[in-house]
C-alpha positions, 0 to 999 in steps of 0.5 A: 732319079732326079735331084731336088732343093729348096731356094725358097720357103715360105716365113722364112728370110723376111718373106711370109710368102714366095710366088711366081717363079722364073729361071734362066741360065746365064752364058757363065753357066749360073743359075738364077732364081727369081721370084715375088718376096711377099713381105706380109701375106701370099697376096697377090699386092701389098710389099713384094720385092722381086728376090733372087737367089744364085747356083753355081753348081747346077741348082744343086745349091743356092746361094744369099737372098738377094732384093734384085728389084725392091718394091719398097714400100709397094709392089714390084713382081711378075718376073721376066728375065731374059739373057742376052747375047751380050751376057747381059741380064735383063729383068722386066717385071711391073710395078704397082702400089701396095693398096691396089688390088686386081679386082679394083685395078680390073673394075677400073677403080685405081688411077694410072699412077697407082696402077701396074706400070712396066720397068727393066732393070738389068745385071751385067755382072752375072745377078750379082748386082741390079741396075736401077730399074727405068720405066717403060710404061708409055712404049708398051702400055696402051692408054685404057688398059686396066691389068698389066702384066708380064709372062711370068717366067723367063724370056726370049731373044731370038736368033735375029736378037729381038728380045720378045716379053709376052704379055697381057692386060685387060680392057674397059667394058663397053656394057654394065660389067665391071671390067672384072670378067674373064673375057676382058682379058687380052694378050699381047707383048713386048718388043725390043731390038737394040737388047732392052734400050728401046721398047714398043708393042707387037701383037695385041689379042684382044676378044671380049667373046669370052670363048679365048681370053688371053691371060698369063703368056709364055714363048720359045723360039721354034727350030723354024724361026717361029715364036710359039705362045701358049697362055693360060685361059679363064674363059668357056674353051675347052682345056684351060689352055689356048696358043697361036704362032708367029712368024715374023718375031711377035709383031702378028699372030698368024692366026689369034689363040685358040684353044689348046686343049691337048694341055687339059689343064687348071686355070693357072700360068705354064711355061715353055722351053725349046730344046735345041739338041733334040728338037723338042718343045717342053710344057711345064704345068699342074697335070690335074684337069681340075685341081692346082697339083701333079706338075707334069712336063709335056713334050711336043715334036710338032710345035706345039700341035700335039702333046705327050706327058714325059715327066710327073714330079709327084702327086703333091700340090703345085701350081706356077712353074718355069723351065731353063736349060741347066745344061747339055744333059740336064732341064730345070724345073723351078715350081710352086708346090708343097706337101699341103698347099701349093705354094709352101715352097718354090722348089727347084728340080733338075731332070734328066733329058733324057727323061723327056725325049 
């Protein structure tokens, strides 16, 4: 049996839609939900606030609507978050202005200034409050890339306290395309050392052969120390879905992403969480080959070599998700469904680990 809320509803509290979720569990054991609060429509630009709701009972319940970083009156989305050692609550996410679409961004038709652009913020006293947002851009934004963004989802500090923010962003075409193809799409992602007071890039996938283009990422830290990426693909390879590892904390892939396809999938964003007690890595994502429906979490005892289907929430609908540790007995699932199209609802579900092992 697993236990079911609703933290967001699409119309309801100002938003006509809510997307994108992220989750993560803060060192005082409170939950907190993020997401885009799309004022006017379910598009993917206009007036997005990144919006917030708290649990202190294990995402059972939620607590106020709360703006933890206000786009007003553009854009701001793609949630990361990530907690520290520290306690500290760190919140990269991208800004853009509201009239600028993906497909203008991509054909390269929107100036630096209005383009998406990288900021963190950060909470110190457990979501309750935000820190105005400072901008990263130039540390993690090489000049020419058009898109931008980060994961969505949550993110990771490792063990050696590197805080490491997948990424990804398209480039130029070198032809008489548009910039707009799948194959510009590349990967990359975003590195700090001293907990978010510094940022630079680590690796870059780029490939414009339109087989693996790297597209919206997600990471955990191995038993072993190594950083595995799994990343939705819109190009030919087979699954939707490619990976790839890192051993030295996300500054190079030990080999470029390739094709996943044991996570036969949709074209759509995934999550991954690393299970310290077992050791087991969890995958959460539409299970529909085809369609963005049947959200199903998958394990791997490998490292994300082989995968199994453990848990299917249900038939209905969905599409992005993003997973958290609630607690010793207990996975989070925080994902887009409803009964008649994906995204009526961001809901959240606690599942039993034992469920998925």
């Amino acid at each position: 049996m697993t236990d079911v809320s609703v933290p967001f509803r699409a119309g309801h509290e100002g938003y006509a839609s809510y997307r994108i979720p992220a989750v993560v569990a803060s060192h005082a054991g409170t939950l907190l939900a993020f997401c885009e609060g799309r004022v006017d429509s379910a598009e993917d630009h206009g007036r997005i606030d990144v919006v917030l709701r708290r649990s202190t009972d294990g995402g059972r319940s939620w607590g106020p609507l709360q703006v933890a970083a206000s786009g007003a009156p553009d854009l701001a989305g793609n949630p990361a978050p990530v907690v520290l050692d520290t306690g500290r609550i760190l919140l990269v996410h991208v800004r853009a202005a509201g009239h600028a679409t993906e497909a203008a961004i991509l054909r390269g038709e929107v100036g630096d200034a209005d383009g998406r652009r990288v900021w963190v913020c950060h909470s110190d006293d457990d979501g309750l409050t935000w820190s105005a947002p400072s901008e990263i851009t130039e540390s993690v934004k090489r000049p020419g890339w058009r898109w931008y963004a980060t994961t969505p989802g949550h993110t990771l500090q490792l063990r050696t306290g590197r805080v490491v923010v997948p990424g990804n962003h398209s480039v130029p075409p070198n032809g008489t395309d548009t910039g707009a193809e799948p194959h510009h799409h590349g990967g990359h992602c975003l590195l700090s050392d001293d907990r978010g007071e510094t940022w630079y890039l680590g690796y870059v996938d780029d490939s414009t052969d339109g087989y693996v283009n790297v597209n919206e990422t997600t990471a955990a830290e191995l038993p072993d120390g190594r950083v595995y990426f799994n990343t939705r693909t819109d190009s030919r390879s087979p699954g939707n879905r490619a990976d790839a590892h890192s051993a030295d904390g996300g500054r190079t892939l030990v080999k470029p992403f390739r094709p996943q396809a044991g996570l036969d999938a949709p074209v759509c964003q995934a999550s991954v969480l690393q299970l310290r007690d077992p050791d087991v890595l969890l995958y959460s994502g539409p299970g529909h080959p085809r369609f963005r429906a049947l959200m199903t979490i998958r394990a791997s005892t490998d490292g994300g070599t082989t995968w199994r289907p453990v848990h299917t929430a249900d038939g209905l609908p969905a599409a992005y998700s993003d997973l958290a540790r609630v607690d010793a007995d207990t996975v989070g699932l925080l994902y887009e469904t409803g009964d008649f199209g994906a995204y009526e609802t961001v809901t959240f579900r606690r599942v039993p680990v034992a469920y998925l092992t």
